[in-house]
Backbone as numpy.savetxt, mean C-alpha at the origin, in Angstrom:
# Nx Ny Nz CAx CAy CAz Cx Cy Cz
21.29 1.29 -9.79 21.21 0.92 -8.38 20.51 -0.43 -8.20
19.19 -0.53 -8.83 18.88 -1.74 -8.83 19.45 -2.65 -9.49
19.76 -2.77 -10.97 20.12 -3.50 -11.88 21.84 -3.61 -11.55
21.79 -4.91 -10.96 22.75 -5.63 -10.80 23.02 -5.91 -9.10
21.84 -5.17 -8.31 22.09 -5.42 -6.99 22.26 -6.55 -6.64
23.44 -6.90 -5.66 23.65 -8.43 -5.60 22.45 -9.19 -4.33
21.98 -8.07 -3.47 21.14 -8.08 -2.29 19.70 -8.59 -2.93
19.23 -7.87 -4.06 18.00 -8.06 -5.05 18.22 -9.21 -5.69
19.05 -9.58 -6.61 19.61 -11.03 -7.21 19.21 -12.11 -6.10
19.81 -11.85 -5.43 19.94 -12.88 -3.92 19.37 -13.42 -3.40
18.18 -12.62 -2.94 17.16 -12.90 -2.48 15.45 -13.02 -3.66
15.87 -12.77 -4.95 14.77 -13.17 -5.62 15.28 -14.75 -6.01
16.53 -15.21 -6.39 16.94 -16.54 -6.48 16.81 -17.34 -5.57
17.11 -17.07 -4.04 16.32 -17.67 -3.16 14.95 -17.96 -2.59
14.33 -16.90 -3.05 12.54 -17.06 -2.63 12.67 -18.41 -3.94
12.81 -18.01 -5.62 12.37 -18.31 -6.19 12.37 -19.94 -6.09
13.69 -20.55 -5.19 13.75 -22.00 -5.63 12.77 -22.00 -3.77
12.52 -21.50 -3.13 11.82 -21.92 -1.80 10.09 -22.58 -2.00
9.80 -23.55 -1.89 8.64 -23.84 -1.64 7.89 -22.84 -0.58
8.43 -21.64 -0.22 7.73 -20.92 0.89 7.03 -20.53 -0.43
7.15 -19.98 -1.38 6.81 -18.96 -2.28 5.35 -19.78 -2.94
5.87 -20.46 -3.79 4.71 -21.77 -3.87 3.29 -21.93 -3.04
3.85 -22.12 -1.28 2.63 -21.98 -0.88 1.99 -20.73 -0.53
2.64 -20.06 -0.60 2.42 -18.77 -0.43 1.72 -18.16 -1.53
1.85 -18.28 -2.59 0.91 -17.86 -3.22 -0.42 -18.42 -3.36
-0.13 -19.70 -3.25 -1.53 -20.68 -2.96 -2.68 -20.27 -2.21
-2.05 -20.14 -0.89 -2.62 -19.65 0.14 -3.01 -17.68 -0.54
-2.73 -17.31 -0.86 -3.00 -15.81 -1.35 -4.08 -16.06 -2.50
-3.65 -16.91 -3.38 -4.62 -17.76 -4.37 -6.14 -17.57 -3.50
-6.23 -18.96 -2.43 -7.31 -19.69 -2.34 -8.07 -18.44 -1.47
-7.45 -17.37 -1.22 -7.87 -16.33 0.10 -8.78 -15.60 -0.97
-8.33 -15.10 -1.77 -8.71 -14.19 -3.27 -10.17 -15.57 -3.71
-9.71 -16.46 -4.01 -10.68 -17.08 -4.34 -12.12 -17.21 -3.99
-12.02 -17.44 -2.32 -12.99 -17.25 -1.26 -13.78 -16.31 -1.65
-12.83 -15.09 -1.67 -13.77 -13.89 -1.77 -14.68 -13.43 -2.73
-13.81 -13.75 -4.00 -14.39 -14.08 -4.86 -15.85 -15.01 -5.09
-15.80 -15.89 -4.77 -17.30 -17.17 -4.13 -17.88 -16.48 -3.35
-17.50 -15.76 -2.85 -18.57 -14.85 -1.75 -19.05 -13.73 -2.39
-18.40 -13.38 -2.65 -18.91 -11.93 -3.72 -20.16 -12.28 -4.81
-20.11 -13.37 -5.77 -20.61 -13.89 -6.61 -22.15 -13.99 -5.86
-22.12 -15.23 -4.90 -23.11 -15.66 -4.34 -24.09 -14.33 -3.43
-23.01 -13.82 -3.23 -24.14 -12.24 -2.77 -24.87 -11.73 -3.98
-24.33 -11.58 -5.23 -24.51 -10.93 -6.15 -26.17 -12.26 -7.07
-25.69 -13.16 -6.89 -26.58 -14.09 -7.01 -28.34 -14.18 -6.43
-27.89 -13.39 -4.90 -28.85 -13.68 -4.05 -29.72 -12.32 -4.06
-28.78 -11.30 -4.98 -29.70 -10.05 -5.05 -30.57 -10.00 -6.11
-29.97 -10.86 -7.00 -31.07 -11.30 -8.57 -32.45 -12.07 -8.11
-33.12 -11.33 -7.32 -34.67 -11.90 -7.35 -35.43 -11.96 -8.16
-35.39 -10.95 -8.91 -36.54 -10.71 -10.38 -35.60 -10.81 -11.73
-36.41 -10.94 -12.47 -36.07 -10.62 -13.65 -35.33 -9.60 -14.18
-35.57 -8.76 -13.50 -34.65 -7.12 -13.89 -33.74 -7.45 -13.51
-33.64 -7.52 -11.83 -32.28 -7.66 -11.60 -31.31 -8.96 -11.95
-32.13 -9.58 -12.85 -31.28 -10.61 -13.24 -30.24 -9.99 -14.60
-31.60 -9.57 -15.30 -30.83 -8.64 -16.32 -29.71 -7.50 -16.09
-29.79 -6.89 -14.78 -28.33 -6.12 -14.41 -27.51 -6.71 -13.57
-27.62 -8.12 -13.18 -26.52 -9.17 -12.77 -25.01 -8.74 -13.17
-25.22 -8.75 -14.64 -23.62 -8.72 -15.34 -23.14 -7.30 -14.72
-23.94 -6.48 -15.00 -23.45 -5.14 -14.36 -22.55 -4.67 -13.15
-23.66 -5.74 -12.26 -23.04 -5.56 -10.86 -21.20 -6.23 -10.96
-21.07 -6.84 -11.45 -19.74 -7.72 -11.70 -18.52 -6.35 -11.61
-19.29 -5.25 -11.95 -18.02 -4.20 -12.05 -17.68 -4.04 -11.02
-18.09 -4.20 -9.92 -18.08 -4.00 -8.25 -17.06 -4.99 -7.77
-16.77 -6.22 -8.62 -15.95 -7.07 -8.17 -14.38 -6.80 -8.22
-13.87 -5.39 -9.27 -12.73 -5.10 -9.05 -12.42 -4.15 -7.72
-13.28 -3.61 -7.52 -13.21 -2.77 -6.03 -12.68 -3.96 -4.51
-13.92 -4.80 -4.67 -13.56 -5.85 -3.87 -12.36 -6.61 -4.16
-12.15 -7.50 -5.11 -11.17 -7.70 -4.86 -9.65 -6.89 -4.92
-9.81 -6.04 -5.21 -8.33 -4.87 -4.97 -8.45 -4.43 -4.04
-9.41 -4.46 -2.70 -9.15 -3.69 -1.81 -8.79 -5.14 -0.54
-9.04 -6.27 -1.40 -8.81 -7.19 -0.52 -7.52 -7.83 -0.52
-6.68 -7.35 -1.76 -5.82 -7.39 -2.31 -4.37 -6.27 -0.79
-5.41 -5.28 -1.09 -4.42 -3.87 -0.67 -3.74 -4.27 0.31
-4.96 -4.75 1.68 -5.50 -5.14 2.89 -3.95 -5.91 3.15
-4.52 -7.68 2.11 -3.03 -8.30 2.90 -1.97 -7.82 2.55
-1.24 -7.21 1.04 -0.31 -6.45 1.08 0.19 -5.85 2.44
-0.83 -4.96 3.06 -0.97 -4.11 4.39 -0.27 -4.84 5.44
-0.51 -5.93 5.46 -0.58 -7.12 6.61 0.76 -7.59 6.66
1.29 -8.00 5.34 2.14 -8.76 5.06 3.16 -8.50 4.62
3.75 -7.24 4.48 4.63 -6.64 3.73 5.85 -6.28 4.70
4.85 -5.68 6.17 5.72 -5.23 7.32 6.67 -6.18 7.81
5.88 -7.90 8.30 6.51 -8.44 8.38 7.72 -9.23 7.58
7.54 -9.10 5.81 8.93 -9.10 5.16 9.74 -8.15 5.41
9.57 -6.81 5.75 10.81 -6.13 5.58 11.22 -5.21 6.75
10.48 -5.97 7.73 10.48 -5.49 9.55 12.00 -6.38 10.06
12.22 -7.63 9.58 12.90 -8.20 9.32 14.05 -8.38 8.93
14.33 -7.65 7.07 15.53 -7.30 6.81 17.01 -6.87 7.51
16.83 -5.93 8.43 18.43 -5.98 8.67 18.10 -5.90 10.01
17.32 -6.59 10.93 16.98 -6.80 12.12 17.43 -8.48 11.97
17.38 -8.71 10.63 17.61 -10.49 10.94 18.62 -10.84 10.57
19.74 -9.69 9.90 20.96 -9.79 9.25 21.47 -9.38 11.18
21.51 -8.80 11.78 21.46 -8.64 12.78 22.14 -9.81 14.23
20.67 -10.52 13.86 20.43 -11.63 14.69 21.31 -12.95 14.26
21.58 -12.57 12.69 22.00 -13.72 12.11 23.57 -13.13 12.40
23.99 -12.11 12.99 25.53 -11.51 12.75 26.25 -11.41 11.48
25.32 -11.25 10.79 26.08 -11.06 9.21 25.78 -9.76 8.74
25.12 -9.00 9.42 25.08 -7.59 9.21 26.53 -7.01 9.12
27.54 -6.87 9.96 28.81 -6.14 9.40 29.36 -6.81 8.31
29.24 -8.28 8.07 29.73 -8.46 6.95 29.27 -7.90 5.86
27.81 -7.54 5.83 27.23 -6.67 4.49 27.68 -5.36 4.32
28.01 -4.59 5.44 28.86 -3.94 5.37 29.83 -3.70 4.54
30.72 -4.64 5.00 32.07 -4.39 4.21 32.03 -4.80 2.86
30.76 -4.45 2.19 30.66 -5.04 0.79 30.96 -3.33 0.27
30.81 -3.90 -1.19 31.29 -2.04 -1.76 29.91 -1.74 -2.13
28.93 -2.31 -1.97 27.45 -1.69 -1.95 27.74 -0.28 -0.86
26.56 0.58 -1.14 26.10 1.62 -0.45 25.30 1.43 0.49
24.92 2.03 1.40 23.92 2.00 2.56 22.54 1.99 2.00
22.51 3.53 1.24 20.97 3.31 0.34 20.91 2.05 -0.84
21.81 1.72 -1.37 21.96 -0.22 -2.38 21.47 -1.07 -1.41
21.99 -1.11 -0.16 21.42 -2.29 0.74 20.11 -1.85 0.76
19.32 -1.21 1.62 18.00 -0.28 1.93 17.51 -0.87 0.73
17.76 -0.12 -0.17 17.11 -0.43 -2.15 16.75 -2.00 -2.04
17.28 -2.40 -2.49 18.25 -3.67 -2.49 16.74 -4.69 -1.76
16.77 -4.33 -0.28 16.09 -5.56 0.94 14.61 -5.12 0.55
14.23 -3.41 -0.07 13.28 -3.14 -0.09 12.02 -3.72 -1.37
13.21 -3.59 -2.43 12.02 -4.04 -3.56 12.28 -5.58 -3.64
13.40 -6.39 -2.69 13.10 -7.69 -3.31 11.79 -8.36 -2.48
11.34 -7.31 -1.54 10.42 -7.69 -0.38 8.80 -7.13 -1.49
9.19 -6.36 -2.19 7.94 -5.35 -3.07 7.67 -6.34 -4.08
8.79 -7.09 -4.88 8.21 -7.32 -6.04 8.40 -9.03 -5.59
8.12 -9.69 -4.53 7.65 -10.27 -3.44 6.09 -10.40 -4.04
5.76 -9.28 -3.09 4.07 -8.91 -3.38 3.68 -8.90 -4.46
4.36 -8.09 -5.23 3.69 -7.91 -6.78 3.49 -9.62 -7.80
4.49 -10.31 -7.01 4.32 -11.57 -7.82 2.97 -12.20 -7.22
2.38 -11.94 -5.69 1.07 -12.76 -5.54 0.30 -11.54 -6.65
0.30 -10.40 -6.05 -0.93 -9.44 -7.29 -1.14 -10.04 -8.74
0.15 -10.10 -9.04 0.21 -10.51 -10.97 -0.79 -12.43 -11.02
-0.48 -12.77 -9.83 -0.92 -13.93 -9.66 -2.35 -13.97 -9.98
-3.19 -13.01 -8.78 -4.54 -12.77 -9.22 -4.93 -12.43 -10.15
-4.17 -12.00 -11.11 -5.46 -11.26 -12.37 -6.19 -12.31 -13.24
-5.97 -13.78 -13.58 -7.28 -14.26 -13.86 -7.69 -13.81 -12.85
-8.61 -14.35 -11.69 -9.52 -13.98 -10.81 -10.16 -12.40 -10.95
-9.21 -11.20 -10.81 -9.87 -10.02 -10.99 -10.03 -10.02 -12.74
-9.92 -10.63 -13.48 -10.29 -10.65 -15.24 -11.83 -10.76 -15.44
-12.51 -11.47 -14.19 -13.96 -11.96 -14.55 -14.58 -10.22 -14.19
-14.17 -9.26 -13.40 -14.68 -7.72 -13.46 -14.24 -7.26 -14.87
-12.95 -7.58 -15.38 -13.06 -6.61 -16.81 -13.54 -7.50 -17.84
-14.00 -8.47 -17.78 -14.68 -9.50 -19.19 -15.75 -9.00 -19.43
-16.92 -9.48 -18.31 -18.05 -9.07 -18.37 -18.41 -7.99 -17.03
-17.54 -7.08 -16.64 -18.53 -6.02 -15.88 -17.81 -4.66 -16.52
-17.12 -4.30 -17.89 -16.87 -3.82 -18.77 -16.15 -2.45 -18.32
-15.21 -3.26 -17.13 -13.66 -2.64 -17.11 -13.04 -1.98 -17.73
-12.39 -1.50 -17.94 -11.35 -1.03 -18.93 -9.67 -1.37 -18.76
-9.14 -2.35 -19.19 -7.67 -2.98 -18.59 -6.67 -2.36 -18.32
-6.95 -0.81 -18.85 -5.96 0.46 -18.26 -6.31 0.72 -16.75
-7.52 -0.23 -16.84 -7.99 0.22 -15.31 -6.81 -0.57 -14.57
-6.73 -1.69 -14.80 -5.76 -2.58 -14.12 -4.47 -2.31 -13.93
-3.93 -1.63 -14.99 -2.88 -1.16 -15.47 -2.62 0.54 -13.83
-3.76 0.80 -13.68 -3.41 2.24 -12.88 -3.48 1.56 -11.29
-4.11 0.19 -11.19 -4.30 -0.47 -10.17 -2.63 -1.01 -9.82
-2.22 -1.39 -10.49 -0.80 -2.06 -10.43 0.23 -0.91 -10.12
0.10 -0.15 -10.78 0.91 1.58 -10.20 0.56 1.92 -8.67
-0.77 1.90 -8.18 -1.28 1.83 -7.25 -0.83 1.45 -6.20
-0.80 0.00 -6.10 -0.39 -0.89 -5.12 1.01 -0.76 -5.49
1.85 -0.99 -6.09 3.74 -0.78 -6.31 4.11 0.55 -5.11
2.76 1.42 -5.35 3.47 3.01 -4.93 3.50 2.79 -3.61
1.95 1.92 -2.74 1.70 1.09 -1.46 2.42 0.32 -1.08
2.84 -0.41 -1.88 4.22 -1.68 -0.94 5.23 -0.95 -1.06
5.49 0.18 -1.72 7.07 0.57 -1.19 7.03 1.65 -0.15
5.51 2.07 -0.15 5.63 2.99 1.40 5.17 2.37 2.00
4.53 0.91 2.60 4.33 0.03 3.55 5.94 -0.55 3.67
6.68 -0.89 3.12 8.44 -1.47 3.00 8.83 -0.81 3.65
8.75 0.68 3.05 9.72 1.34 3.69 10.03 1.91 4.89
8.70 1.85 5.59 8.42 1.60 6.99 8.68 0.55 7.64
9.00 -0.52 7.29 9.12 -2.07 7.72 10.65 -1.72 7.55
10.99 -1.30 6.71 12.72 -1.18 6.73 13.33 0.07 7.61
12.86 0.82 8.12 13.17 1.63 8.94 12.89 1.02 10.32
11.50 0.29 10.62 11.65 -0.16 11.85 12.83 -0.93 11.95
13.20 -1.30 10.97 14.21 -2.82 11.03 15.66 -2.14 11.22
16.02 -1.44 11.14 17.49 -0.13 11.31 16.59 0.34 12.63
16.02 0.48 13.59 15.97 0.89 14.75 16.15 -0.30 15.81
15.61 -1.00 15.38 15.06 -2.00 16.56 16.13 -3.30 16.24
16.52 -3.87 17.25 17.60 -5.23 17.04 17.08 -6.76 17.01
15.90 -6.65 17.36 15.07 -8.22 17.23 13.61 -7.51 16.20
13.87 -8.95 15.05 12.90 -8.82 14.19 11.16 -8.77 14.76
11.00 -9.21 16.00 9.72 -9.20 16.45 9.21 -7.69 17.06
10.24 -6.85 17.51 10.08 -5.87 18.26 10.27 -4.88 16.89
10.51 -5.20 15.43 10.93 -4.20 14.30 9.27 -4.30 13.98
8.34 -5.91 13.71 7.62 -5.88 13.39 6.12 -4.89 14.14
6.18 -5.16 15.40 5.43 -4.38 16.27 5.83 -2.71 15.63
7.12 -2.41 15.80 7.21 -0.55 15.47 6.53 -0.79 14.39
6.82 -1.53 13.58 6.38 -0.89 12.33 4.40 -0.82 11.96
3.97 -1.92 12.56 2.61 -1.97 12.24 2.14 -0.66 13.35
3.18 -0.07 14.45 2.31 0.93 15.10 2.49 1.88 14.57
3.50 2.51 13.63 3.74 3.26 12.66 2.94 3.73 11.70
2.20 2.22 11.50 1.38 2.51 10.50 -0.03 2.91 10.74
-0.49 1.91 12.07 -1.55 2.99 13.01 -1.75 4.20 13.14
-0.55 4.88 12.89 -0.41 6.53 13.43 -0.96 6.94 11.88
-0.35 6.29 11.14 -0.85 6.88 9.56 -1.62 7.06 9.31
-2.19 5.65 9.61 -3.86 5.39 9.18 -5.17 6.29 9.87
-4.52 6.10 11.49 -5.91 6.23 12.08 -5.88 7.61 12.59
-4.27 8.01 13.24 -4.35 9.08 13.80 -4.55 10.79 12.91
-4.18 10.36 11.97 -4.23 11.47 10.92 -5.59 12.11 10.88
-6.56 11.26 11.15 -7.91 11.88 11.07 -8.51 12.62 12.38
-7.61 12.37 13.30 -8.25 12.97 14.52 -8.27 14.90 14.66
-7.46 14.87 13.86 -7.41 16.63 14.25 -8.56 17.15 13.14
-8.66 16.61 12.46 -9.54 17.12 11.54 -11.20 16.79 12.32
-11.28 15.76 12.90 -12.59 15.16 13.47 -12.41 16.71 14.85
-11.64 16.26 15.53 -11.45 17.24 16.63 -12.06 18.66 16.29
-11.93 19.50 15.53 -11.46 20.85 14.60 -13.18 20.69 14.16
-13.89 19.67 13.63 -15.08 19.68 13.75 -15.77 19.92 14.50
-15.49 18.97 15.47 -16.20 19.41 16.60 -16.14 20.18 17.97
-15.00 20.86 17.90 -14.97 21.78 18.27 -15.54 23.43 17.70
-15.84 23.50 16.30 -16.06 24.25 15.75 -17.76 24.09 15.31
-18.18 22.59 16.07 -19.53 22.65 15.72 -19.62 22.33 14.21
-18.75 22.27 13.44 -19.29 21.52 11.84 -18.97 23.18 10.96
-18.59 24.12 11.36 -17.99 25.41 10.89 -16.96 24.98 9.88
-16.00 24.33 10.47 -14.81 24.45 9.66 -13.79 23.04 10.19
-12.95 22.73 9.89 -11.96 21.88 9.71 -10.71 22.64 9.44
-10.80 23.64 9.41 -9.24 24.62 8.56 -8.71 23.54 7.67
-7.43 23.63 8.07 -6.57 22.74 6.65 -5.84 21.89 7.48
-6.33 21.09 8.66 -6.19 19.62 9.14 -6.30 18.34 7.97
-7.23 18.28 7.12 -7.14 17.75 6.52 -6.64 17.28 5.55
-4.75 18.33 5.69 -3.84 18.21 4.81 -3.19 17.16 5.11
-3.08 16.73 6.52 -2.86 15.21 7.26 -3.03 14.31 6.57
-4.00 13.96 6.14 -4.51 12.78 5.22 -3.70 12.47 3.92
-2.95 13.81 3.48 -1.99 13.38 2.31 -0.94 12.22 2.40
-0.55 12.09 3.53 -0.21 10.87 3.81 -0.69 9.54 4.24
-2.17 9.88 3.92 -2.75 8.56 5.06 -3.37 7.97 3.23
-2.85 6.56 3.23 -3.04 5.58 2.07 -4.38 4.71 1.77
-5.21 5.57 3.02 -6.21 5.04 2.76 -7.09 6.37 2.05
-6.95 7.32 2.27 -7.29 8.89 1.18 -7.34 8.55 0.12
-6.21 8.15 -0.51 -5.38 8.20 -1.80 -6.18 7.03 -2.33
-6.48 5.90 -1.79 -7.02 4.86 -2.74 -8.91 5.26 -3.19
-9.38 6.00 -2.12 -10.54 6.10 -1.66 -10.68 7.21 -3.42
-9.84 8.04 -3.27 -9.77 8.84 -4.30 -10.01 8.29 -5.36
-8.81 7.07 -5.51 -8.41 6.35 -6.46 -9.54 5.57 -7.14
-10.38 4.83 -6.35 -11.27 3.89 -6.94 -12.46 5.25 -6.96
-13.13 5.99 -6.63 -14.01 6.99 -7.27 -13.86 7.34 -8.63
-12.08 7.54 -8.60 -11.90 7.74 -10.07 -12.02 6.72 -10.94
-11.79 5.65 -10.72 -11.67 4.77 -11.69 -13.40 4.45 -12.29
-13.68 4.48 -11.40 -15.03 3.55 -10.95 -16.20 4.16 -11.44
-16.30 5.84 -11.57 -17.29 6.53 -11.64 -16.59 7.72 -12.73
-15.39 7.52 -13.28 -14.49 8.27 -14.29 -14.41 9.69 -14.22
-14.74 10.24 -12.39 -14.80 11.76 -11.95 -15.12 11.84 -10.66
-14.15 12.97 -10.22 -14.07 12.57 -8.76 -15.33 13.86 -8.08
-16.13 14.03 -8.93 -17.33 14.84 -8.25 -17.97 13.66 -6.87
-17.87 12.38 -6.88 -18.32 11.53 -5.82 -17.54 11.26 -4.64
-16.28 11.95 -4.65 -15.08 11.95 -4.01 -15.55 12.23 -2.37
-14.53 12.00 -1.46 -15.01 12.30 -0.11 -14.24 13.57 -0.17
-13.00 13.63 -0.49 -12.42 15.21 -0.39 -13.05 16.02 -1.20
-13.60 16.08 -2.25 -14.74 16.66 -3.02 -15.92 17.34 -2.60
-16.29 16.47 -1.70 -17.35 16.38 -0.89 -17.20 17.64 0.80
-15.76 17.35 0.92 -15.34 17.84 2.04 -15.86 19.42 1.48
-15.95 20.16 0.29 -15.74 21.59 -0.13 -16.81 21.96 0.00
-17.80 21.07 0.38 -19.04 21.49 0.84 -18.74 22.16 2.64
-18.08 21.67 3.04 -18.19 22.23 4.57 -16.76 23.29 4.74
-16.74 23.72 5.71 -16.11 25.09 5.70 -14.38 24.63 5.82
-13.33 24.50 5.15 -11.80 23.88 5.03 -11.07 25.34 4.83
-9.79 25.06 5.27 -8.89 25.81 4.92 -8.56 26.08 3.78
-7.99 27.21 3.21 -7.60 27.57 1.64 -6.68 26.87 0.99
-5.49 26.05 1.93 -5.35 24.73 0.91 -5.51 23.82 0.72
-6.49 23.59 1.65 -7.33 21.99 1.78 -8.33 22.53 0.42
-9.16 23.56 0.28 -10.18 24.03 -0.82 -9.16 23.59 -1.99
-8.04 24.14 -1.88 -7.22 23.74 -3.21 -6.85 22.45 -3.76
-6.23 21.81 -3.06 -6.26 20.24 -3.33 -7.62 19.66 -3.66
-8.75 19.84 -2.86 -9.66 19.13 -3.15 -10.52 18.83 -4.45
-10.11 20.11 -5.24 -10.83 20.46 -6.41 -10.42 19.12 -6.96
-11.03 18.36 -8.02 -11.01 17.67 -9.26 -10.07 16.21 -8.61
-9.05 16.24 -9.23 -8.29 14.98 -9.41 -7.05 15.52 -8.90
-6.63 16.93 -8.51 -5.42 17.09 -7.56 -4.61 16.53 -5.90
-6.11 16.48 -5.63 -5.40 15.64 -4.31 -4.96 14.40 -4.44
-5.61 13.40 -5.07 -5.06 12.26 -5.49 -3.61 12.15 -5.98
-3.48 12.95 -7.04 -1.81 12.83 -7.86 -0.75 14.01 -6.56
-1.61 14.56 -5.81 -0.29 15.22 -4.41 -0.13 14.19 -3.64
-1.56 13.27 -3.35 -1.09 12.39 -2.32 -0.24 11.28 -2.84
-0.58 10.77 -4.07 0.63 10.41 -4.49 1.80 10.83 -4.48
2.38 11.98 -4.28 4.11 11.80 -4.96 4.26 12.51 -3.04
3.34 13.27 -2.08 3.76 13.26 -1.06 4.05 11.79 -0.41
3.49 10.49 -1.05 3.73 9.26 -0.36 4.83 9.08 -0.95
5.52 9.22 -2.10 6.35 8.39 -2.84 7.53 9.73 -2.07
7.27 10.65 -1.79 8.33 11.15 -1.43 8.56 11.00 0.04
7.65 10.56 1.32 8.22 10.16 2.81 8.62 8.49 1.92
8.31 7.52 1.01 8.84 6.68 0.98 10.66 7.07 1.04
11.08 7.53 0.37 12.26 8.01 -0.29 13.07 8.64 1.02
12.39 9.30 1.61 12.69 9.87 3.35 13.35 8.94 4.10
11.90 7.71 4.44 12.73 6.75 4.73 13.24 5.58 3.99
13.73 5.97 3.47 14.91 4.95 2.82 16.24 6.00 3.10
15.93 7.15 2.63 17.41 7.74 3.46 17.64 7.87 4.21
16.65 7.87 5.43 16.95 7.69 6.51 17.16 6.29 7.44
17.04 5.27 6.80 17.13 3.89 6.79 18.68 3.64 6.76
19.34 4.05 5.41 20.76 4.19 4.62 21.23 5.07 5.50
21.05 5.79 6.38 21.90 6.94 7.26 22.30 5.99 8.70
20.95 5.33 9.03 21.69 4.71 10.25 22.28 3.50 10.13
22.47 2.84 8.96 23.09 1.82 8.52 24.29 1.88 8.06
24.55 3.02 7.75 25.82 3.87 7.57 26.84 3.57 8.39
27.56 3.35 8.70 28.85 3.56 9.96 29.22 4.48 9.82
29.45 5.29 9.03 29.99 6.52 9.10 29.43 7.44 10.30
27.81 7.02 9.62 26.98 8.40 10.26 26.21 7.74 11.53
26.19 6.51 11.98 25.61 5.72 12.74 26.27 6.14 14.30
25.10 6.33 15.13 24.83 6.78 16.17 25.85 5.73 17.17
26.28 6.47 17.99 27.57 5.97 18.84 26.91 5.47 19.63
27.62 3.97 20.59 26.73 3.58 21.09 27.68 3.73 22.52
């Protein structure tokens, strides 16, 4: 499906000769960089004594957290608007039925607009790793760490995409695809936590039942998980871990144990990714596309 998509070809040969790409990473470059100089100089300004000069190097391990979460962030930012776009601008441009009548599939196109927008991103990420290299040199990383970081974020830009590509099959102007989609992602992020907050306090701090199964989809759980594990090599420091201290439902107790919620919230994300993409490929369909 991928290998040989002419939609994927297409558009990685075109970014690749665009000076957009160029500055674009520059600008992703010098943003990472910043933070980097800032991070340092904090870390600088906490070495007052001698001791803490001597656990200076230490602190450096803290710099892969920061910069991967600063990393995640513009991914977050920037991803919607590549692929909010896609067939909202084939659209605008009236070359949408012509893609059509190609002998591609509905889900090949979808595929196709989605990872050339993913591995997009992944080319600024691959960009940074000198910069995140100075956490595994001397703050004594482990490069498999990097390695589960890159799985990480791949699994994130294709369920941030694939939301950007579904707004983009609803909506007919790329500005009004970009808006659905970042409010889409609001609902993910922020609203997911309310029934569980609610359920608290309504219950006075008793219980939460299994509201907090919500969160299996919310991508900010899953990383939160993610860097405990990496970071501290056991998720006894975990916030869902933590949650089994207060009164949860019997399958919220279940997930929470150990390192299970993490690898559910993974493949429950990788599987609404996959949702919408078929459901992306359904209304792009003519076959199955809603009469107007």
């Amino acid at each position: 499906m991928l290998k040989g998509n002419p939609i994927l070809k297409k558009d990685l040969k075109v970014t690749s000769r665009s000076m957009r790409l160029s500055w674009g990473i520059t600008a992703y470059e010098g943003i990472m960089l910043l933070i980097l100089i800032f991070s340092l100089n904090i870390f600088e300004n906490l070495s007052t004594s001698f001791y803490d000069a001597e656990n200076y190097y230490s602190r450096l391990v803290t710099l892969f957290p920061i910069l991967s979460i600063a990393q995640i962030v513009i991914v977050g930012l920037i991803i919607p608007i590549m692929t909010a776009s896609s067939i909202s601008g084939e659209k605008e441009r009236q070359t949408f039925d012509i893609m059509l009548t190609t002998s591609m599939t509905p889900f090949a196109i979808i595929a196709g607009k989605l990872f050339s927008a993913v591995s997009r991103v992944l080319l600024f990420v691959l960009a940074s790793i000198p910069l995140m290299s100075i956490a595994f040199i001397y703050g004594g990383m482990s490069w498999l760490t990097l390695f589960y970081f890159l799985i990480a974020v791949t699994l994130y830009a294709c369920f941030a995409g694939s939301i950007g590509i579904l707004s983009s099959t609803i909506c007919r102007k790329s500005i009004t695809a970009i808006i659905l989609s970042y409010a889409i992602n609001f609902v993910i992020y922020a609203l997911t936590f309310i029934p569980m907050v609610v359920a608290d306090m309504v219950t006075r701090g008793s219980s939460m039942y299994d509201f907090p199964l919500l969160l299996l989809i919310n991508p900010v759980m899953f990383f939160e998980e993610f860097y405990t594990w990496v970071i501290t090599g056991s998720f006894e420091d975990s916030l869902m871990n933590q949650m089994l201290n207060s009164y949860v439902g019997p399958f919220t107790g279940l997930l929470a144990r150990g390192g299970t919620w993490m690898f559910v919230s993974g493949f429950v994300i990788l599987g609404i990714t996959l949702l919408f993409m078929l459901w992306s490929a359904r209304r792009i369909n003519p076959l199955h596309g809603r009469k107007k």
